[in-house]
Structures are given as C-alpha cells and as structure tokens.
mmCIF file of the C-alpha atoms, coordinates in Angstrom:
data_MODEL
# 
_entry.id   MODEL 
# 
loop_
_atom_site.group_PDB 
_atom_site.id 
_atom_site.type_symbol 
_atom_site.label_atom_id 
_atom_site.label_alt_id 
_atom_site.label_comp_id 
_atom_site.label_asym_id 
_atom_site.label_entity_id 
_atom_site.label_seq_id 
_atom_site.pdbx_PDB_ins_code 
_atom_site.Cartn_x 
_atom_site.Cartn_y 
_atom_site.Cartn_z 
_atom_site.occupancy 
_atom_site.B_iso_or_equiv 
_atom_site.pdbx_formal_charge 
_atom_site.auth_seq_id 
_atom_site.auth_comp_id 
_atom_site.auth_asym_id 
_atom_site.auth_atom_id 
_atom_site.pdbx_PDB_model_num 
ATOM 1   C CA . UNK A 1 1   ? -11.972 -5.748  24.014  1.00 0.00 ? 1   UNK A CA 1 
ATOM 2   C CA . UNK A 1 2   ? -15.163 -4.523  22.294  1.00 0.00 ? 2   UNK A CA 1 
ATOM 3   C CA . UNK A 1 3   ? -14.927 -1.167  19.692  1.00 0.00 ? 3   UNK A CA 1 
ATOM 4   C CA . UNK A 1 4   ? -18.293 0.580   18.237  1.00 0.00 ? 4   UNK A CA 1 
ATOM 5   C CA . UNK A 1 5   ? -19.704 1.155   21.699  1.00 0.00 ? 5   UNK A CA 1 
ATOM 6   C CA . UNK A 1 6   ? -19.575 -2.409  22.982  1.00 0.00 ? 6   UNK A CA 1 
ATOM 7   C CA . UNK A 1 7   ? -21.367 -4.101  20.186  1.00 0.00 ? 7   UNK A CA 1 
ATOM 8   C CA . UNK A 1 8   ? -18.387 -5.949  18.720  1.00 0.00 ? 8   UNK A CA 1 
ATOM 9   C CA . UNK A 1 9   ? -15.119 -7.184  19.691  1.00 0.00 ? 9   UNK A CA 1 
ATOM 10  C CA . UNK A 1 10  ? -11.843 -5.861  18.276  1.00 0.00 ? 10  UNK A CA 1 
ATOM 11  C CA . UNK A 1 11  ? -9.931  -8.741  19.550  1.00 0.00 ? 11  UNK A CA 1 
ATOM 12  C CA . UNK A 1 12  ? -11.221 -12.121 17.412  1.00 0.00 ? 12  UNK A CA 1 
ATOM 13  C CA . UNK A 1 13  ? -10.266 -15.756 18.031  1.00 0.00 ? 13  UNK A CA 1 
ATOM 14  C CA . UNK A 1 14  ? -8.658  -16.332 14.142  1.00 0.00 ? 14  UNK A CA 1 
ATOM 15  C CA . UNK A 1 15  ? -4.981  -17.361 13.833  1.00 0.00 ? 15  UNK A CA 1 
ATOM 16  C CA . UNK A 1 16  ? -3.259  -16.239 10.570  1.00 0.00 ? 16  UNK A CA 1 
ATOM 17  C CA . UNK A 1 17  ? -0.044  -19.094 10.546  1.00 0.00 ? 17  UNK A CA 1 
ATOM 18  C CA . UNK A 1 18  ? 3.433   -16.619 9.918   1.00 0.00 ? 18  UNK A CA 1 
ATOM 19  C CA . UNK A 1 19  ? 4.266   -17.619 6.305   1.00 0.00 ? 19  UNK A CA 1 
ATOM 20  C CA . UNK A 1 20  ? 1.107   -19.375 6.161   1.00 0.00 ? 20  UNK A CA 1 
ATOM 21  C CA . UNK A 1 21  ? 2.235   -22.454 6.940   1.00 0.00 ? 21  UNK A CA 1 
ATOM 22  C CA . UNK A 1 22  ? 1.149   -24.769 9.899   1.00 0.00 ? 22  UNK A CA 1 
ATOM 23  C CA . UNK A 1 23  ? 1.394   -27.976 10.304  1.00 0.00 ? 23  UNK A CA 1 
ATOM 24  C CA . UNK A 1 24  ? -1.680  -30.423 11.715  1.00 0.00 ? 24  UNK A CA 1 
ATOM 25  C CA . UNK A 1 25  ? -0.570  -30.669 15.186  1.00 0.00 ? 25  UNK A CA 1 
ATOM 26  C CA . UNK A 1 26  ? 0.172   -27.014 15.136  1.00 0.00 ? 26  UNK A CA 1 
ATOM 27  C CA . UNK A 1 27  ? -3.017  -26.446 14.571  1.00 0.00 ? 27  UNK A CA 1 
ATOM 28  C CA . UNK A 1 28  ? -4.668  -29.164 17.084  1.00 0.00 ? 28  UNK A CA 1 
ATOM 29  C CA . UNK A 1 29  ? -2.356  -26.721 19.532  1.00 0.00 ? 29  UNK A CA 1 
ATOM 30  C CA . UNK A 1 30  ? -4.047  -23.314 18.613  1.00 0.00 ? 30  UNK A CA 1 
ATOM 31  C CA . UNK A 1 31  ? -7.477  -24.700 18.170  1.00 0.00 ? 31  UNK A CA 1 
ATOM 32  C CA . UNK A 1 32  ? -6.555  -26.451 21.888  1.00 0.00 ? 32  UNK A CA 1 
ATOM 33  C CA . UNK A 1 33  ? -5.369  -23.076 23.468  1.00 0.00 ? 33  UNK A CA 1 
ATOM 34  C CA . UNK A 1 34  ? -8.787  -21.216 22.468  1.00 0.00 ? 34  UNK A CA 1 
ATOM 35  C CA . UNK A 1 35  ? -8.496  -20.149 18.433  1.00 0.00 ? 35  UNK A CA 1 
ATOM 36  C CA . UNK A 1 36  ? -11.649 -20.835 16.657  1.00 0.00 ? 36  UNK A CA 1 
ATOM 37  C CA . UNK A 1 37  ? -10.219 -20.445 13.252  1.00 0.00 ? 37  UNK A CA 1 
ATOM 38  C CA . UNK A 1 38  ? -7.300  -20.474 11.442  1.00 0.00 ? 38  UNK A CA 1 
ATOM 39  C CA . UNK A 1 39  ? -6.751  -18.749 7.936   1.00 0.00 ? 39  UNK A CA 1 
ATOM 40  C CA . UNK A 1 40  ? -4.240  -18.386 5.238   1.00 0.00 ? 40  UNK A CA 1 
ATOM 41  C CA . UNK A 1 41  ? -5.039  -15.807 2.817   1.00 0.00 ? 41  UNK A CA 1 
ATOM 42  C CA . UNK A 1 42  ? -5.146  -15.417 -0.951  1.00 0.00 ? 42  UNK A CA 1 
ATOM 43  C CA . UNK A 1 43  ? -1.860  -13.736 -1.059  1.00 0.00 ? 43  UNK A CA 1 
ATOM 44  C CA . UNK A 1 44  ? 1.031   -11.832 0.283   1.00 0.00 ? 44  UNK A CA 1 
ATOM 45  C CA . UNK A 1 45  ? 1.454   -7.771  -0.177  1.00 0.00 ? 45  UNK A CA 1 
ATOM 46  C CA . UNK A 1 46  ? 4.960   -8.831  0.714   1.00 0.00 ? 46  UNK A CA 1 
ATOM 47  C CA . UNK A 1 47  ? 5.394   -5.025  1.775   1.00 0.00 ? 47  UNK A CA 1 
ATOM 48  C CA . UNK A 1 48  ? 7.956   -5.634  3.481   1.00 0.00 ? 48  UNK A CA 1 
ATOM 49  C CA . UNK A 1 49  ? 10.115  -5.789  0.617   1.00 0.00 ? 49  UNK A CA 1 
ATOM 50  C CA . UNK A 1 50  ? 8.009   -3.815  -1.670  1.00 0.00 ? 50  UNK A CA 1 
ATOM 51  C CA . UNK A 1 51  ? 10.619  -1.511  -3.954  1.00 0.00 ? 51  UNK A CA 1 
ATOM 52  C CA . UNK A 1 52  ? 8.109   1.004   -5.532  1.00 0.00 ? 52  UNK A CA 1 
ATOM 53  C CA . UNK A 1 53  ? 4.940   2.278   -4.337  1.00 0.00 ? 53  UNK A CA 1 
ATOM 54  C CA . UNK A 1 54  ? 3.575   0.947   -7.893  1.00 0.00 ? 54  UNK A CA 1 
ATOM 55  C CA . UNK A 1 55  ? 4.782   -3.026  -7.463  1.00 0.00 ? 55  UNK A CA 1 
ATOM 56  C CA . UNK A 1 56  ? 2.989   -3.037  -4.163  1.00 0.00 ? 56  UNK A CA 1 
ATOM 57  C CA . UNK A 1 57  ? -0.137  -1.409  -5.511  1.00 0.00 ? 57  UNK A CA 1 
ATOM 58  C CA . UNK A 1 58  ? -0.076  -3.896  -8.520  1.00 0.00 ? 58  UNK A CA 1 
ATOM 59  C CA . UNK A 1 59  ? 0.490   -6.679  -5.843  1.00 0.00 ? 59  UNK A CA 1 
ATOM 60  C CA . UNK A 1 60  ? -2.361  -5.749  -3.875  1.00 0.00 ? 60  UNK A CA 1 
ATOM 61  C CA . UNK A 1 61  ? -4.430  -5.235  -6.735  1.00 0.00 ? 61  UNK A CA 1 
ATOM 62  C CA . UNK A 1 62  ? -3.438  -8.634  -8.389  1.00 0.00 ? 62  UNK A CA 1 
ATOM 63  C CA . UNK A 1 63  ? -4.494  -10.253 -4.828  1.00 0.00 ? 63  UNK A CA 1 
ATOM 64  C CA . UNK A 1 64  ? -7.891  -8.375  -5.373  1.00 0.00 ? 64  UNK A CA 1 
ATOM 65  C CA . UNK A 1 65  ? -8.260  -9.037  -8.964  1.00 0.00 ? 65  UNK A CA 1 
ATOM 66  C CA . UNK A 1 66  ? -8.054  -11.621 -11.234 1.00 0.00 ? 66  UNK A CA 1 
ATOM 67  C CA . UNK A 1 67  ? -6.143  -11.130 -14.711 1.00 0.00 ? 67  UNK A CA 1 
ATOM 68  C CA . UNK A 1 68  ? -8.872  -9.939  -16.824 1.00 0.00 ? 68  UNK A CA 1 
ATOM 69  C CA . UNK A 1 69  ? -9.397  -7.166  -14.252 1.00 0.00 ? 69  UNK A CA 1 
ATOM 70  C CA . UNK A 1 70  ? -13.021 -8.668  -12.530 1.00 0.00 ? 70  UNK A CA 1 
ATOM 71  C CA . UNK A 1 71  ? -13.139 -9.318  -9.005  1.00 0.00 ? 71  UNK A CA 1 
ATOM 72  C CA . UNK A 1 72  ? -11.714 -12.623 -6.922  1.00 0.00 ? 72  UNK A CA 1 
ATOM 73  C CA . UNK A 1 73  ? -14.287 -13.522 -4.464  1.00 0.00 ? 73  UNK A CA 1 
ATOM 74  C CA . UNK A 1 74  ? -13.530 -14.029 -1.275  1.00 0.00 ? 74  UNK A CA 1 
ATOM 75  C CA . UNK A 1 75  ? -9.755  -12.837 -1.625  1.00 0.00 ? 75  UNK A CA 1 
ATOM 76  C CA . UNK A 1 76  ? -7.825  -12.474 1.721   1.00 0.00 ? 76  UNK A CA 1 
ATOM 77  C CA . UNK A 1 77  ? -4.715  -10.192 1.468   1.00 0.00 ? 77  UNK A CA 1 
ATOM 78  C CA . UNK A 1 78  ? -1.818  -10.281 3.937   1.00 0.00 ? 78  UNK A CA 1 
ATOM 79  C CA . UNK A 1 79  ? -0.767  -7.017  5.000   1.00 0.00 ? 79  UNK A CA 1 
ATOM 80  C CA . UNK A 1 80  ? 1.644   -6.127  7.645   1.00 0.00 ? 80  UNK A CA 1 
ATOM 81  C CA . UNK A 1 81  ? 2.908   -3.717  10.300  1.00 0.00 ? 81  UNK A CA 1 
ATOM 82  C CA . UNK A 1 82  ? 6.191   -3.356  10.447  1.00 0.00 ? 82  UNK A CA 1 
ATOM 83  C CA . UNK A 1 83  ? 9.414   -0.636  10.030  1.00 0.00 ? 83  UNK A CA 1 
ATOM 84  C CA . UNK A 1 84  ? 9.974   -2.206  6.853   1.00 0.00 ? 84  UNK A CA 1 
ATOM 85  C CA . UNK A 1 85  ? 6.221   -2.365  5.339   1.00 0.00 ? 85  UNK A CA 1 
ATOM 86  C CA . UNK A 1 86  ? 6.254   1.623   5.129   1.00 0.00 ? 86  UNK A CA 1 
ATOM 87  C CA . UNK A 1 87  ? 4.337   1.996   1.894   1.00 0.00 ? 87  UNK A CA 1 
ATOM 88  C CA . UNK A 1 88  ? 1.627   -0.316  3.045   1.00 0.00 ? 88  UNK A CA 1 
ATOM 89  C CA . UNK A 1 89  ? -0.886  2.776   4.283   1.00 0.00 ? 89  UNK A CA 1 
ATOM 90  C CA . UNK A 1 90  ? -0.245  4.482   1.046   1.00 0.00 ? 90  UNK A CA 1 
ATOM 91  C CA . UNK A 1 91  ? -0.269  1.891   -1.411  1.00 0.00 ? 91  UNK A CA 1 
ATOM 92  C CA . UNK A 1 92  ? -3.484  0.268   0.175   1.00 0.00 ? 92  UNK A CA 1 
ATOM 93  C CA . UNK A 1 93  ? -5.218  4.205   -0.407  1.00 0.00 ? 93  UNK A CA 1 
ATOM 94  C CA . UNK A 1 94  ? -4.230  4.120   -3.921  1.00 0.00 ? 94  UNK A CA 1 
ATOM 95  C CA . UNK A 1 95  ? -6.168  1.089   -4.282  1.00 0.00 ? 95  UNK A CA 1 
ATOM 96  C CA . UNK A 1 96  ? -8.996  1.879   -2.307  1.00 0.00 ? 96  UNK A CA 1 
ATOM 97  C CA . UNK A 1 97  ? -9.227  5.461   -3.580  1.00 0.00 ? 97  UNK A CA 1 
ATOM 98  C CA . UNK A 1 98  ? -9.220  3.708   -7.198  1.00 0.00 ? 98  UNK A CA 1 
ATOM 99  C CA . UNK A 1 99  ? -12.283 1.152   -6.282  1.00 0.00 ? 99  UNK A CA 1 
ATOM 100 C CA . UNK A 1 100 ? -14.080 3.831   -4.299  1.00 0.00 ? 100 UNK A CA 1 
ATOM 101 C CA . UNK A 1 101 ? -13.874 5.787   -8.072  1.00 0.00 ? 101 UNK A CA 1 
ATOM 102 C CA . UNK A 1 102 ? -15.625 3.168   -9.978  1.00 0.00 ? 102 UNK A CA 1 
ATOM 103 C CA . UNK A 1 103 ? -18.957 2.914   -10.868 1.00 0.00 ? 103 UNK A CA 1 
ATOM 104 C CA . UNK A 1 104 ? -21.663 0.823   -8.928  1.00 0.00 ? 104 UNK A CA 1 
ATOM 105 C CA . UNK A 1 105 ? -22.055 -2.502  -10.526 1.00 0.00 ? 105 UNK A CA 1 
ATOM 106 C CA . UNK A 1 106 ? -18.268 -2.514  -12.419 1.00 0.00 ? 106 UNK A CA 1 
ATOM 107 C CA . UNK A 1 107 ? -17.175 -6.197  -12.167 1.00 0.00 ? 107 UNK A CA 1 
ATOM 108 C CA . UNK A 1 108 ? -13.849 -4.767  -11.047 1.00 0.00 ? 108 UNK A CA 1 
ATOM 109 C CA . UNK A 1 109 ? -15.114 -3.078  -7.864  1.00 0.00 ? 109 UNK A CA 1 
ATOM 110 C CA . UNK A 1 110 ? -14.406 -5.246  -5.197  1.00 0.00 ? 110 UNK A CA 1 
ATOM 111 C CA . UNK A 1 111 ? -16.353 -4.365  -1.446  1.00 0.00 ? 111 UNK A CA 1 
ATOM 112 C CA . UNK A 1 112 ? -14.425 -4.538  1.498   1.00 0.00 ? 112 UNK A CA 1 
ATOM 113 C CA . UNK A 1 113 ? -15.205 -6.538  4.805   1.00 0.00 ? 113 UNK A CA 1 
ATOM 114 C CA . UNK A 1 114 ? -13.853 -7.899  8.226   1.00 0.00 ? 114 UNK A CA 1 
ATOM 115 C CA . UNK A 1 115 ? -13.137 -11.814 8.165   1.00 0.00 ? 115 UNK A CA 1 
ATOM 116 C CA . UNK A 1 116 ? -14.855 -11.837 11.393  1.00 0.00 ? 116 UNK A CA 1 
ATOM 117 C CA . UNK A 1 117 ? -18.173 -10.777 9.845   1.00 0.00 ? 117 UNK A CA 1 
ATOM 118 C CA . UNK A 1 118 ? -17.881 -13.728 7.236   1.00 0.00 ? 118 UNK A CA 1 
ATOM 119 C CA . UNK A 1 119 ? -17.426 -16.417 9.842   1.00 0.00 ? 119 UNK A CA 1 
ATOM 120 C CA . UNK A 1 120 ? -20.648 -17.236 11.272  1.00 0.00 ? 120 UNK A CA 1 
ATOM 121 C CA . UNK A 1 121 ? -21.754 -19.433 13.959  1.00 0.00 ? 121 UNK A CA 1 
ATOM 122 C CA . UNK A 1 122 ? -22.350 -23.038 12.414  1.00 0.00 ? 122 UNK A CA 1 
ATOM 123 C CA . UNK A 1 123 ? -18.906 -22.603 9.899   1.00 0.00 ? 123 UNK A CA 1 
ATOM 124 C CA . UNK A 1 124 ? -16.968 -25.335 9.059   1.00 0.00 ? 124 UNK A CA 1 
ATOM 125 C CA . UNK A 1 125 ? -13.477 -25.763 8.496   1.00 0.00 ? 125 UNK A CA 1 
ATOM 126 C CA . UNK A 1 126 ? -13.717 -29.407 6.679   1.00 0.00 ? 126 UNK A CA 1 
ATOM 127 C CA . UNK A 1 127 ? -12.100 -29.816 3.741   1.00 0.00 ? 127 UNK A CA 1 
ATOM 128 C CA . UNK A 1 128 ? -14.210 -31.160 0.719   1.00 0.00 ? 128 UNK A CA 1 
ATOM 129 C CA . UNK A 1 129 ? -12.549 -33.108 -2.065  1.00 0.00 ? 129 UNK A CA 1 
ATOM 130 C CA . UNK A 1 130 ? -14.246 -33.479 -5.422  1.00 0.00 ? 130 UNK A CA 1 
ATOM 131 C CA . UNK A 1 131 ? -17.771 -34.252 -5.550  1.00 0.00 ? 131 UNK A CA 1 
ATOM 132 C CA . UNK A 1 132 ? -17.399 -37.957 -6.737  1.00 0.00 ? 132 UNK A CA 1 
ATOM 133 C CA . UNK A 1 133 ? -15.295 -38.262 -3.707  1.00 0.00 ? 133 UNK A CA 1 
ATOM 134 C CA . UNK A 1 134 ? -16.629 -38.285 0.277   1.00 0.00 ? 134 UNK A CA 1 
ATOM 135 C CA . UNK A 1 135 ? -16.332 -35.590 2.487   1.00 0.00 ? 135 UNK A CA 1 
ATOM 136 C CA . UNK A 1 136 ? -13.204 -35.525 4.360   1.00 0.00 ? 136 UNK A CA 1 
ATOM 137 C CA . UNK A 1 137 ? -13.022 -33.628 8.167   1.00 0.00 ? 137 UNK A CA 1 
ATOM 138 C CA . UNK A 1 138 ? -9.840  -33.139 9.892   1.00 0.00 ? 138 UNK A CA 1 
ATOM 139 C CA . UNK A 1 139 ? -9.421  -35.033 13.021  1.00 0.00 ? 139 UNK A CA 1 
ATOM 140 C CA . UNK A 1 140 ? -6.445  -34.238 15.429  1.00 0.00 ? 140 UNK A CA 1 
# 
C-alpha cells in the first residue's frame, strides 16, 4: 500500500516483538517469512494502564528526554491502539504541542520521524561489543 501519491509505502517490512521480547529463532522465523527488521524501542507509554493524563505525558516525555531535560537520540517510543490506551491521542498532543512551543536550537526539542526513513538500504543489524573486542553478527 503506498500513501503521499504513490511515492512511499504505508505498509513497511519492521516487526516490533509484543513485550519486546523475541527470542533468536523467533526472529530467524520473521526475518524467514519476509521482515527486514526487527525493533524494540526505547520504552513503553504503557497507555494502556496509564491513570492520569499527566503520568502518561511524563512517561512519554521521560522516553523522549533524558533526566536533565536534553534530548535522547534516537529514542523509539511504544505507543498503542487499543480500548484501553484512550489518553494516548491526547497525551501524545500535549507533548508535541509543548516541543512544537520551544525555541529552534533548545537542546530539549526533540524532531520527530518515521523509523522507516532511518533505515536505509545497506543497514545492519549486527551487534558490536566493545571496541577491544571483535565484531559479533548474528547467525541463525
């Protein structure tokens, strides 16, 4: 399925694990049945059990930001959609309405992207262990 007149598909080939977890043959399996990557995330909204508008904002915004308020790089959140994730739409406004607010060049204003435009042709998934170590690649 392609969105934005045909140039780009709305449907990608990334697997987020539920819970995050996977094990290494489950992943041999959804790399085998046609997913190109699989990702965790940086952290769960955990909306669905979110008891204030205000805890799931200052979850999200934790996920965003790290705890002297600048910007983690590269953060993934986990949202969902679900009967029990109802605040999700608002709280995720709040927090985009509040970075939207603040100045170019604040350390705390984080810019928001699609995974899919991050993972290029030519990524790799290989884990790397310390430098004085060798590279390590998963092998199924």
């Amino acid at each position: 399925m392609k969105i934005e007149g045909g140039s780009r598909y709305g449907l990608t080939r990334l697997l987020r694990p539920p819970e995050l977890a996977v094990s290494r043959p489950g992943c041999a399996v959804a790399l085998d049945e046609g997913f190109t990557y699989l990702v965790s995330g940086s952290g769960s909204a955990e909306d669905y059990a979110s008891v204030s508008m205000e805890s799931l904002e200052g979850i999200m915004d934790h996920i965003v930001h790290k705890r002297n308020g600048d910007v983690r790089r590269g953060a993934i959140m986990i949202m969902h959609m679900s009967g029990t994730a109802t605040r999700t739409p608002y709280a995720l406004d709040l927090l985009l309405t509040k970075n939207d607010q603040r100045p170019e060049g604040d350390p705390k204003k984080f810019k928001v992207g699609l995974l899919g435009d991050y993972l290029i042709d030519g990524y790799d998934q290989r884990m790397v262990t310390p430098k004085d170590m060798r590279e390590k690649r998963i092998d199924f």
